[in-house]
PyMOL Python script that loads the backbone (N, CA, C, O; Angstrom):
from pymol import cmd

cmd.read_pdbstr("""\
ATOM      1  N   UNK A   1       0.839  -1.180   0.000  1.00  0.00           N
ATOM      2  CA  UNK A   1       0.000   0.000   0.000  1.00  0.00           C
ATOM      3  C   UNK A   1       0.883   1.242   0.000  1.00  0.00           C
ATOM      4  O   UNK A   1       2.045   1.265   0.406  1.00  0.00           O
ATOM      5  N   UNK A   2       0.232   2.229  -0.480  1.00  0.00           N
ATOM      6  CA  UNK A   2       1.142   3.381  -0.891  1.00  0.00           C
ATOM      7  C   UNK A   2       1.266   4.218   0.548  1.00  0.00           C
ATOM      8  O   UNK A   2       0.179   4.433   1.085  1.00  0.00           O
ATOM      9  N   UNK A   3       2.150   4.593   1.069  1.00  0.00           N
ATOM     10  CA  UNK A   3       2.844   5.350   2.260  1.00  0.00           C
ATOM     11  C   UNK A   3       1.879   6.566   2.483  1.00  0.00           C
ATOM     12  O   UNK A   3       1.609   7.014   3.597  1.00  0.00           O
ATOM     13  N   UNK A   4       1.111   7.323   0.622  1.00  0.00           N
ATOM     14  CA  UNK A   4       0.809   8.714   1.015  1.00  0.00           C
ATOM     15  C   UNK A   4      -0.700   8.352   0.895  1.00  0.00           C
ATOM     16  O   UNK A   4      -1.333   7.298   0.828  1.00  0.00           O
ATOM     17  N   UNK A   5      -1.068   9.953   0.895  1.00  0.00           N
ATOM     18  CA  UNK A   5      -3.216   9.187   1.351  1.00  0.00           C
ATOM     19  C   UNK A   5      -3.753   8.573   0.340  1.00  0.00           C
ATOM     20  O   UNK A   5      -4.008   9.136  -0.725  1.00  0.00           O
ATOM     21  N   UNK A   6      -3.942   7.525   0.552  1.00  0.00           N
ATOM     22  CA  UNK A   6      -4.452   6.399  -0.488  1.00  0.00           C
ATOM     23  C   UNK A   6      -6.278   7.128  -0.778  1.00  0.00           C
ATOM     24  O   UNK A   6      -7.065   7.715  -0.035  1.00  0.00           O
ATOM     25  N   UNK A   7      -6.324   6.716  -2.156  1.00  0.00           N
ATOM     26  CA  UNK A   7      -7.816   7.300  -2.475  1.00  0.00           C
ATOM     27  C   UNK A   7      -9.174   6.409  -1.656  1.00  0.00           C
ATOM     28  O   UNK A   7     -10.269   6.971  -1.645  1.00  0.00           O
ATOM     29  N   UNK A   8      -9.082   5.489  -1.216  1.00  0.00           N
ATOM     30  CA  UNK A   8      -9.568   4.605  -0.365  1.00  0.00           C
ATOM     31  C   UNK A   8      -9.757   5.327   0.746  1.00  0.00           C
ATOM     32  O   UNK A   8     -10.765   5.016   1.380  1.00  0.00           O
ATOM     33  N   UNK A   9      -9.122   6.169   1.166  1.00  0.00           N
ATOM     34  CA  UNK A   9      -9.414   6.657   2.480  1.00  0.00           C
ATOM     35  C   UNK A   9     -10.178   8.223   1.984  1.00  0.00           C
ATOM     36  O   UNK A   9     -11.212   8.343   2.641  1.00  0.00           O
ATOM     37  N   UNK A  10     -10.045   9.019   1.359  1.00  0.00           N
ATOM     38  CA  UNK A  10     -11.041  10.069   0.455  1.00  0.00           C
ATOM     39  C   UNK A  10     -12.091   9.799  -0.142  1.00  0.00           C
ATOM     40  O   UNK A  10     -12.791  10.790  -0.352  1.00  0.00           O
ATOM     41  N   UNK A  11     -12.619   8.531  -0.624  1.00  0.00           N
ATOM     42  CA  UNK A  11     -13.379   8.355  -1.318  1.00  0.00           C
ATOM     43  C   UNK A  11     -14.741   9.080  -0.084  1.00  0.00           C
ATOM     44  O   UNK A  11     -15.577   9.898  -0.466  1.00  0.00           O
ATOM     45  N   UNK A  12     -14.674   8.573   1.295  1.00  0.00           N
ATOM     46  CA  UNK A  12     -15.718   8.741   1.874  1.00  0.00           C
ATOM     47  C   UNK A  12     -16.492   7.494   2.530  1.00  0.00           C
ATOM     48  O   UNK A  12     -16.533   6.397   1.973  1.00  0.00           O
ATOM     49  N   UNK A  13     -17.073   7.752   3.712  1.00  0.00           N
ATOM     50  CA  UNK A  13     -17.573   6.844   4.257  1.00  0.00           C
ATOM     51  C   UNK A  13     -18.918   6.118   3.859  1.00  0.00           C
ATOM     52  O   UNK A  13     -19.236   4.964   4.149  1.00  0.00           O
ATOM     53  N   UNK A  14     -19.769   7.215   2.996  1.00  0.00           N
ATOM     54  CA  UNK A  14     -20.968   6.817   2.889  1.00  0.00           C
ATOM     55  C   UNK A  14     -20.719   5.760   1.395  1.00  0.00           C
ATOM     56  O   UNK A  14     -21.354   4.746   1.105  1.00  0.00           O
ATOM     57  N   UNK A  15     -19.409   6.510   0.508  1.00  0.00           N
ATOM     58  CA  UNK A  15     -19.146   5.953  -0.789  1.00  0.00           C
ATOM     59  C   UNK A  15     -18.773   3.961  -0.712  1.00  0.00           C
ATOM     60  O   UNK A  15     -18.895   2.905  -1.334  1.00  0.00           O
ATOM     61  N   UNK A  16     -18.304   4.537   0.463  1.00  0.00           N
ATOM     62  CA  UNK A  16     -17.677   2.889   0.731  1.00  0.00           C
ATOM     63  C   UNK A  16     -17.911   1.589   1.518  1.00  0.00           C
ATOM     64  O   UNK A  16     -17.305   0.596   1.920  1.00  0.00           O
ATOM     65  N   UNK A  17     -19.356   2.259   1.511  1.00  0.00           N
ATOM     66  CA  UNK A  17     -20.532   1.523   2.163  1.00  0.00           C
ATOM     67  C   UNK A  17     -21.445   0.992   1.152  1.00  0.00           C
ATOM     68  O   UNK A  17     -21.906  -0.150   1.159  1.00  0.00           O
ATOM     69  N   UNK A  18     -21.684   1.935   0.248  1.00  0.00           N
ATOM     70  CA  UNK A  18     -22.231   1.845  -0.828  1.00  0.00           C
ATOM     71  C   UNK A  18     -21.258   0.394  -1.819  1.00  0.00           C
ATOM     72  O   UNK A  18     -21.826  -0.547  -2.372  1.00  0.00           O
ATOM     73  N   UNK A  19     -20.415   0.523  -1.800  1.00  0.00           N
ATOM     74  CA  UNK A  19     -19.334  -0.092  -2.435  1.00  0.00           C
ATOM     75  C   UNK A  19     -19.635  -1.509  -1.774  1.00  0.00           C
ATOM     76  O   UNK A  19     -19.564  -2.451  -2.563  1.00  0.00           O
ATOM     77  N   UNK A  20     -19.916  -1.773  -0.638  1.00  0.00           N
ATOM     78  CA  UNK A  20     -19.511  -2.968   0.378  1.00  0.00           C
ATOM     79  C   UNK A  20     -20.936  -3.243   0.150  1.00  0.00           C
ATOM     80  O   UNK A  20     -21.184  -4.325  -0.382  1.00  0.00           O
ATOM     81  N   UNK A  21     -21.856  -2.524   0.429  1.00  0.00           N
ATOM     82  CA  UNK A  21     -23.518  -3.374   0.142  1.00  0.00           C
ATOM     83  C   UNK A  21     -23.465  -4.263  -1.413  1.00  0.00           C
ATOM     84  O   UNK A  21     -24.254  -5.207  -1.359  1.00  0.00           O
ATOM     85  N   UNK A  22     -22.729  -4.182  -2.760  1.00  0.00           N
ATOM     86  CA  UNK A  22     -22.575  -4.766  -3.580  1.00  0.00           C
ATOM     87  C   UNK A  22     -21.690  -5.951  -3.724  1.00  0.00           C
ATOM     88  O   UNK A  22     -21.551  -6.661  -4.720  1.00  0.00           O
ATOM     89  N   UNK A  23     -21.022  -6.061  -2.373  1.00  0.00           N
ATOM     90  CA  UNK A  23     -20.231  -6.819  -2.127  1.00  0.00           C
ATOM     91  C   UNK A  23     -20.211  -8.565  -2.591  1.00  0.00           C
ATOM     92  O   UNK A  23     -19.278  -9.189  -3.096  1.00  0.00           O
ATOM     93  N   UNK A  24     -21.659  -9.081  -2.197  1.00  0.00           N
ATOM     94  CA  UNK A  24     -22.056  -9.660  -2.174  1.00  0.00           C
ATOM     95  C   UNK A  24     -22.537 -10.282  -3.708  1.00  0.00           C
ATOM     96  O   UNK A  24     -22.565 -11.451  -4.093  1.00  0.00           O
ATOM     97  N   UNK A  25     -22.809  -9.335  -4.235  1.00  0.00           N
ATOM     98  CA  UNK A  25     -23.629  -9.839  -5.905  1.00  0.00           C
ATOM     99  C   UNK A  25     -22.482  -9.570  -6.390  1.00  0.00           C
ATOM    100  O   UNK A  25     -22.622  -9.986  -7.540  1.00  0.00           O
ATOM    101  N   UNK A  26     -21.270  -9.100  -6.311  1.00  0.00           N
ATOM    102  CA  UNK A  26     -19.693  -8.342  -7.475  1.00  0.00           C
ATOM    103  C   UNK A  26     -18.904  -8.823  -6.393  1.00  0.00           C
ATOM    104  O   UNK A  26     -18.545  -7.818  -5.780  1.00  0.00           O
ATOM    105  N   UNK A  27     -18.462  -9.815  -5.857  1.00  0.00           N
ATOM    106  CA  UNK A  27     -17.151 -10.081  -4.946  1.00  0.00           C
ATOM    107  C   UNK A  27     -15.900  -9.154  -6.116  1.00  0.00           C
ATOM    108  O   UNK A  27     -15.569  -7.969  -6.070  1.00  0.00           O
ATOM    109  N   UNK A  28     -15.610  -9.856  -6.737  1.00  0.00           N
ATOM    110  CA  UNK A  28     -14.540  -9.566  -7.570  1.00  0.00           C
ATOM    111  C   UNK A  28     -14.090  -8.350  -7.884  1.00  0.00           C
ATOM    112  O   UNK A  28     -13.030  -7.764  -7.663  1.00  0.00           O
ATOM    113  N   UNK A  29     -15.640  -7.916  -8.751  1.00  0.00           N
ATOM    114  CA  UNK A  29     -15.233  -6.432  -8.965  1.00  0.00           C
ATOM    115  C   UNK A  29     -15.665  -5.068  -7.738  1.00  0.00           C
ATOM    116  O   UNK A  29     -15.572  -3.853  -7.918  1.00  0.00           O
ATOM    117  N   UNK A  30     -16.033  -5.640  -6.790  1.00  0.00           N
ATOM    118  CA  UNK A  30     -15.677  -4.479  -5.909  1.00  0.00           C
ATOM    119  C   UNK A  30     -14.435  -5.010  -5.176  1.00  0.00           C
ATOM    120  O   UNK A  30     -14.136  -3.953  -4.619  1.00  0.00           O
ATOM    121  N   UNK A  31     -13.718  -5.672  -4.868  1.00  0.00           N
ATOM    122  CA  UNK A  31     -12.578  -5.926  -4.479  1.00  0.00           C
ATOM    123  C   UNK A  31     -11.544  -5.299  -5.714  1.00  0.00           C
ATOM    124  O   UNK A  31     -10.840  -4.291  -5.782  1.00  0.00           O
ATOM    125  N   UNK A  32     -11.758  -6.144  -6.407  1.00  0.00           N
ATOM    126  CA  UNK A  32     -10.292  -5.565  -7.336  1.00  0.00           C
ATOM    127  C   UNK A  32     -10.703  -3.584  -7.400  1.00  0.00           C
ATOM    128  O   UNK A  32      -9.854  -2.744  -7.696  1.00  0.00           O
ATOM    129  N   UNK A  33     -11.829  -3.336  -7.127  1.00  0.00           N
ATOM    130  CA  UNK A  33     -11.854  -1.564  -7.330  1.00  0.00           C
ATOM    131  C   UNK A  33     -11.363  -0.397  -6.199  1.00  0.00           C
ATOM    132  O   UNK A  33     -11.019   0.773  -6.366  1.00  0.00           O
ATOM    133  N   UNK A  34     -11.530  -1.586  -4.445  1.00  0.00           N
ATOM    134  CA  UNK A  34     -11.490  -1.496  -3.666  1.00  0.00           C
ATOM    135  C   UNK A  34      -9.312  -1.481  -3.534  1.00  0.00           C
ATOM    136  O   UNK A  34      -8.636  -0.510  -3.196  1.00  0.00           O
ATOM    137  N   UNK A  35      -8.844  -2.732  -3.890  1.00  0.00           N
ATOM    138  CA  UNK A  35      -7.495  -2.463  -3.967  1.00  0.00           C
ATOM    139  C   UNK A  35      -6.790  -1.887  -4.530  1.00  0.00           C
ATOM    140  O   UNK A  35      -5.589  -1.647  -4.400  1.00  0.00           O
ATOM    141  N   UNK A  36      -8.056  -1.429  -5.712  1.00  0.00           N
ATOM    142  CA  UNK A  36      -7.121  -0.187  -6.671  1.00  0.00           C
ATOM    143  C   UNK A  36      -6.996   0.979  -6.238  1.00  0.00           C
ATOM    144  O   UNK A  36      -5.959   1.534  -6.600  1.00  0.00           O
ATOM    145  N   UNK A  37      -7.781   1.655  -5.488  1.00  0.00           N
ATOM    146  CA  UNK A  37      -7.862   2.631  -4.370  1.00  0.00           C
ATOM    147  C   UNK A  37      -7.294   2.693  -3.082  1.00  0.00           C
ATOM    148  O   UNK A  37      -7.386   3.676  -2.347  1.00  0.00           O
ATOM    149  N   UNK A  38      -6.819   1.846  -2.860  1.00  0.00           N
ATOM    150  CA  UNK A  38      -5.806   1.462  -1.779  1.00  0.00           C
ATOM    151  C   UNK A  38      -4.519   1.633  -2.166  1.00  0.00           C
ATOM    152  O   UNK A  38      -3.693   1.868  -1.283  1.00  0.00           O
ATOM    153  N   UNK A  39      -4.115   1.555  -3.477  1.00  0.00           N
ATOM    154  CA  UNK A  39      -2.790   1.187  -3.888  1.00  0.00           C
ATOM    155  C   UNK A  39      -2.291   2.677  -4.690  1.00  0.00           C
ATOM    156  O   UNK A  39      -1.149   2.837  -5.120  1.00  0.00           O
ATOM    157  N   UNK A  40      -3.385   3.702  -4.790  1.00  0.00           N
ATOM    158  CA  UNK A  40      -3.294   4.709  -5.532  1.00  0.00           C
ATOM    159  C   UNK A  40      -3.407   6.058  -4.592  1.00  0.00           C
ATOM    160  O   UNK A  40      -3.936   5.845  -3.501  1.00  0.00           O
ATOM    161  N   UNK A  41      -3.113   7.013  -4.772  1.00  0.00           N
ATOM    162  CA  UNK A  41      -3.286   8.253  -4.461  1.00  0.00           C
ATOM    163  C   UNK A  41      -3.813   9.380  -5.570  1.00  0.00           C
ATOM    164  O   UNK A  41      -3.679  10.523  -5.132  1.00  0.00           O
ATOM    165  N   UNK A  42      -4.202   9.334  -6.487  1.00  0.00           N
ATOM    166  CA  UNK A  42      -4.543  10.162  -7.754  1.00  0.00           C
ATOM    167  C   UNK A  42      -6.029   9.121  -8.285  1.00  0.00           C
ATOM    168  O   UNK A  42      -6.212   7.949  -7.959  1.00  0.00           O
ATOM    169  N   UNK A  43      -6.668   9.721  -8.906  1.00  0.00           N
ATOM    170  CA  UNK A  43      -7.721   8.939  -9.467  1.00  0.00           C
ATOM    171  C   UNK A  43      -7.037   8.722 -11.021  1.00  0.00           C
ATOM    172  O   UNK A  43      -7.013   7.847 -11.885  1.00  0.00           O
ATOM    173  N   UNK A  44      -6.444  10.237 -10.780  1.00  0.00           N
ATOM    174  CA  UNK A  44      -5.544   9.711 -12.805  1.00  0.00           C
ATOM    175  C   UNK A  44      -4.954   8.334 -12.754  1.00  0.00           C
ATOM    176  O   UNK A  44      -5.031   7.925 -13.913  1.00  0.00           O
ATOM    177  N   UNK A  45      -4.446   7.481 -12.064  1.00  0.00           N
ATOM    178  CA  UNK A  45      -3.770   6.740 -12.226  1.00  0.00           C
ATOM    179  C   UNK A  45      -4.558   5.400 -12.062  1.00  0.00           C
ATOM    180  O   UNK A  45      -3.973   4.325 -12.195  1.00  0.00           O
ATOM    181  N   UNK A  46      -6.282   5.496 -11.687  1.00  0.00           N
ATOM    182  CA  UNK A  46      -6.932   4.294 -11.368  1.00  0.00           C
ATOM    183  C   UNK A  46      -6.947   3.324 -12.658  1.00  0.00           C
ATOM    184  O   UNK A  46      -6.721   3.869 -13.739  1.00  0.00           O
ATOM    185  N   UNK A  47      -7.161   2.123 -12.645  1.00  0.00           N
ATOM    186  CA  UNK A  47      -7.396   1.291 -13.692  1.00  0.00           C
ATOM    187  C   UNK A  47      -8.801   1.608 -14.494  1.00  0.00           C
ATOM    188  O   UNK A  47      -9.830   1.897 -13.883  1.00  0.00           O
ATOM    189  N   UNK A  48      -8.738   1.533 -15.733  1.00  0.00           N
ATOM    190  CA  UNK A  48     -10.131   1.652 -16.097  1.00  0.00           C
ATOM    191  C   UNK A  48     -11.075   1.026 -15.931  1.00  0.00           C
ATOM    192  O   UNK A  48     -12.102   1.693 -16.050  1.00  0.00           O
ATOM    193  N   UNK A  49     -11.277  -0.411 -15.605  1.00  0.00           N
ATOM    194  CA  UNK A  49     -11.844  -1.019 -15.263  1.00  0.00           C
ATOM    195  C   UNK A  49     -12.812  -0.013 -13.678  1.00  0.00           C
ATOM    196  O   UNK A  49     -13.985   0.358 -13.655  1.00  0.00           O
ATOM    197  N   UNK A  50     -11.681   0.153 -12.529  1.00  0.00           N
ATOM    198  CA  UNK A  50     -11.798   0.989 -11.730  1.00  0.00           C
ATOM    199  C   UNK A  50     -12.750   1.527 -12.211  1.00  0.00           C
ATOM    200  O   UNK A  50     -13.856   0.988 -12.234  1.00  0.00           O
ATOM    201  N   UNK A  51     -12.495   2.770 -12.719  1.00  0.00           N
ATOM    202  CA  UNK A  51     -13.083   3.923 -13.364  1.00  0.00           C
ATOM    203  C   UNK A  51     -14.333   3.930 -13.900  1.00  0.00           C
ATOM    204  O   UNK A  51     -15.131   4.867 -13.891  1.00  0.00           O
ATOM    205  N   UNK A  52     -14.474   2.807 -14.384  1.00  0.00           N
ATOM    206  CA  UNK A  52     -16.037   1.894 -15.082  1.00  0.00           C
ATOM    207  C   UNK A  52     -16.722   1.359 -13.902  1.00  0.00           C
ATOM    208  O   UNK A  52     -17.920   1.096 -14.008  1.00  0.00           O
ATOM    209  N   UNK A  53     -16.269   1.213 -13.073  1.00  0.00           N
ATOM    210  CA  UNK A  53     -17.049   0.667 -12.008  1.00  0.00           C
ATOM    211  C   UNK A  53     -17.853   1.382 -11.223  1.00  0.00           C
ATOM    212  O   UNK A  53     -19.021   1.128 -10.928  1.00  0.00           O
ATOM    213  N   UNK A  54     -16.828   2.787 -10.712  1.00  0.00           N
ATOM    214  CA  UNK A  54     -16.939   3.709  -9.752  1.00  0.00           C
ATOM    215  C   UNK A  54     -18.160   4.868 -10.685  1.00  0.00           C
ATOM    216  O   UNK A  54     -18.950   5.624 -10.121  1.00  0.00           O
ATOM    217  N   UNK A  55     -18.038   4.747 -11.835  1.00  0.00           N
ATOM    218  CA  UNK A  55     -18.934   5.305 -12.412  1.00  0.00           C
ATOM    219  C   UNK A  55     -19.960   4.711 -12.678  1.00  0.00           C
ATOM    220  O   UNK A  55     -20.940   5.437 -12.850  1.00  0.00           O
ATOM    221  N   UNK A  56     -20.123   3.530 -12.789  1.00  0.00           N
ATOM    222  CA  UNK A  56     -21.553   2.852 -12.849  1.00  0.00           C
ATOM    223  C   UNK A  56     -21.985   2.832 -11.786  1.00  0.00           C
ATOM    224  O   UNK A  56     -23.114   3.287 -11.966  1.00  0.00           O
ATOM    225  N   UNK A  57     -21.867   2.563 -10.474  1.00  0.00           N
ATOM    226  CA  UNK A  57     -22.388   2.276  -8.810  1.00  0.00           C
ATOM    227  C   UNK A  57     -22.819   3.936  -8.584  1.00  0.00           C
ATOM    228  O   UNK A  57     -23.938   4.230  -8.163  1.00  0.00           O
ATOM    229  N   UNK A  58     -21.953   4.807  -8.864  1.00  0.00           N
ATOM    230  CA  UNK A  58     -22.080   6.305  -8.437  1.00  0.00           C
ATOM    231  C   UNK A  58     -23.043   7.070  -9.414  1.00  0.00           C
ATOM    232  O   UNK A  58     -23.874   7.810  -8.887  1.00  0.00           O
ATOM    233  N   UNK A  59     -23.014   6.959 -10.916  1.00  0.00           N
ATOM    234  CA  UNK A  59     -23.459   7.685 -11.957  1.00  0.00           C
ATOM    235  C   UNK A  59     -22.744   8.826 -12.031  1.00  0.00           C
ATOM    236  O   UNK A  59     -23.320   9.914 -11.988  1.00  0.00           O
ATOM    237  N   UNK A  60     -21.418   8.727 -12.149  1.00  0.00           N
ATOM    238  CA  UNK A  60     -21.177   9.943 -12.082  1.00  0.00           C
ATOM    239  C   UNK A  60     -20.981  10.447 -13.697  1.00  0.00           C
ATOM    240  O   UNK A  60     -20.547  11.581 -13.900  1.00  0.00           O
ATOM    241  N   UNK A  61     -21.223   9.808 -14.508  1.00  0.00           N
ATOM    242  CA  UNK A  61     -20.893  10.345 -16.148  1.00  0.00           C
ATOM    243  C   UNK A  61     -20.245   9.466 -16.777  1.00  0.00           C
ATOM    244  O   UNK A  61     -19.684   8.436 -16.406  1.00  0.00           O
ATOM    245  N   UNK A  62     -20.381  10.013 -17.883  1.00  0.00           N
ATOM    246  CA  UNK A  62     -19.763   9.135 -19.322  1.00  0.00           C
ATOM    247  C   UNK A  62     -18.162   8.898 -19.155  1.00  0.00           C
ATOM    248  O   UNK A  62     -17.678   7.784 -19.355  1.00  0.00           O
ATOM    249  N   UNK A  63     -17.442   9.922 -18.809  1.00  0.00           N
ATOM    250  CA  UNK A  63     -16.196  10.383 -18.915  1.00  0.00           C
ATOM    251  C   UNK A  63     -15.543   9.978 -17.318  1.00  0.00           C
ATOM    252  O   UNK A  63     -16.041   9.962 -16.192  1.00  0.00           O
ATOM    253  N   UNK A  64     -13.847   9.595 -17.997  1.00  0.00           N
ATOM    254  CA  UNK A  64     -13.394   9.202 -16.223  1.00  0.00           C
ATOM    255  C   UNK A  64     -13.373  10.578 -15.950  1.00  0.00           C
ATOM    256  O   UNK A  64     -14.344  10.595 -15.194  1.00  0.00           O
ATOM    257  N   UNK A  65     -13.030  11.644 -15.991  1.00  0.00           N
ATOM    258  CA  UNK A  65     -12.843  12.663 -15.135  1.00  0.00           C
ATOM    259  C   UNK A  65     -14.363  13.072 -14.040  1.00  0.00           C
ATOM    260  O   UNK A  65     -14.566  13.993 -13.249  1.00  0.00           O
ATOM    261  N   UNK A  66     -15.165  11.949 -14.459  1.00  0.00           N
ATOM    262  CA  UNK A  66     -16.532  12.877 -13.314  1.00  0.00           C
ATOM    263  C   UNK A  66     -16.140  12.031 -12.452  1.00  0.00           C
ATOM    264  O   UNK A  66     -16.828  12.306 -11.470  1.00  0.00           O
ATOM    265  N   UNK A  67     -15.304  10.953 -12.109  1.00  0.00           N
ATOM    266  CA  UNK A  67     -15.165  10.233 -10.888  1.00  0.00           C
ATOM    267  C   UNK A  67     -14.487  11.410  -9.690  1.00  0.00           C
ATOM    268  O   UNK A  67     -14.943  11.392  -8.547  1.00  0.00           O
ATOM    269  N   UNK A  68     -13.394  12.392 -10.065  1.00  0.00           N
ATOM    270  CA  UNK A  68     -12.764  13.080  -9.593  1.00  0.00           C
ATOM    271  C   UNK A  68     -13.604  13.725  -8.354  1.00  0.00           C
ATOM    272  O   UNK A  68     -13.137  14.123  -7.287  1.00  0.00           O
ATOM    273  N   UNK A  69     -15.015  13.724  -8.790  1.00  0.00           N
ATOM    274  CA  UNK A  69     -15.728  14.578  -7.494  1.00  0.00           C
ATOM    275  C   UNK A  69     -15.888  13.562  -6.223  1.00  0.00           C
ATOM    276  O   UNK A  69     -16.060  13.992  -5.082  1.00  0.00           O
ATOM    277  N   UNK A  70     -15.810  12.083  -6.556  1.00  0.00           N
ATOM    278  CA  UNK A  70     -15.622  11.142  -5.522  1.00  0.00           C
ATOM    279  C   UNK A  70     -15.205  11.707  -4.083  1.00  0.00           C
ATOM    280  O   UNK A  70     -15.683  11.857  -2.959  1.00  0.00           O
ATOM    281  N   UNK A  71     -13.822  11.967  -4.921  1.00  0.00           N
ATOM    282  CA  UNK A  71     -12.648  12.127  -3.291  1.00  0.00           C
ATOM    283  C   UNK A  71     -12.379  13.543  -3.195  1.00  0.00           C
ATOM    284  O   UNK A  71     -12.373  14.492  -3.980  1.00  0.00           O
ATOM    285  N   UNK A  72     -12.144  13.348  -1.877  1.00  0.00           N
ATOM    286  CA  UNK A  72     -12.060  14.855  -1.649  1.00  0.00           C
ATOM    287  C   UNK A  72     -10.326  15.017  -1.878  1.00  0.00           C
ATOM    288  O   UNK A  72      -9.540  14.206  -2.368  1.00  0.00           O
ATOM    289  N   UNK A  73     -10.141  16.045  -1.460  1.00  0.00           N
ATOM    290  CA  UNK A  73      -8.357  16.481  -1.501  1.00  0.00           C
ATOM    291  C   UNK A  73      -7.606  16.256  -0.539  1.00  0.00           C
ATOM    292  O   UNK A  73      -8.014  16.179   0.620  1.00  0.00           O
ATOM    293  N   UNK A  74      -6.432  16.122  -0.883  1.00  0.00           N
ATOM    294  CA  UNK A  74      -5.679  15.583  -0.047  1.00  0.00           C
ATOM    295  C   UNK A  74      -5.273  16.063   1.403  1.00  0.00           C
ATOM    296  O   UNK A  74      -4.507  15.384   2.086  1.00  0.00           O
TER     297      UNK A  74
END
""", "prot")
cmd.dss("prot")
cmd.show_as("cartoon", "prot")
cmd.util.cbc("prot")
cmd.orient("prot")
């Protein structure tokens, strides 16, 4: 895990609840979206897959950059 604030910890409490209630029907892909956010500090750098995910569960838009309103700043 990365030393500086991992996006996992910005995303938010209510976001990552939300994330964990799907837990159950998506083992896989909320885990692998869950360690990608753990392992990252930038959303630029998430996997797309990531990025496809966090935008389908959230709605946040077509485009990766609407994930950005996710997390807050560092």
């Amino acid at each position: 895990m990365n030393s500086e604030n991992p996006l996992i910890n910005r995303i938010g409490v209510d976001n990552i609840n939300v994330l964990l209630a799907e837990f159950e029907k998506y083992p896989s892909t909320i885990q692998n979206c869950i360690d990608d956010m753990m392992d990252k500090t930038s959303w630029l750098d998430l996997k797309f897959e990531t990025i496809c995910t966090l935008n389908d569960f959230f709605k946040c838009g077509y485009y990766p950059t609407d994930i950005s309103k996710l997390f807050t700043n560092k």
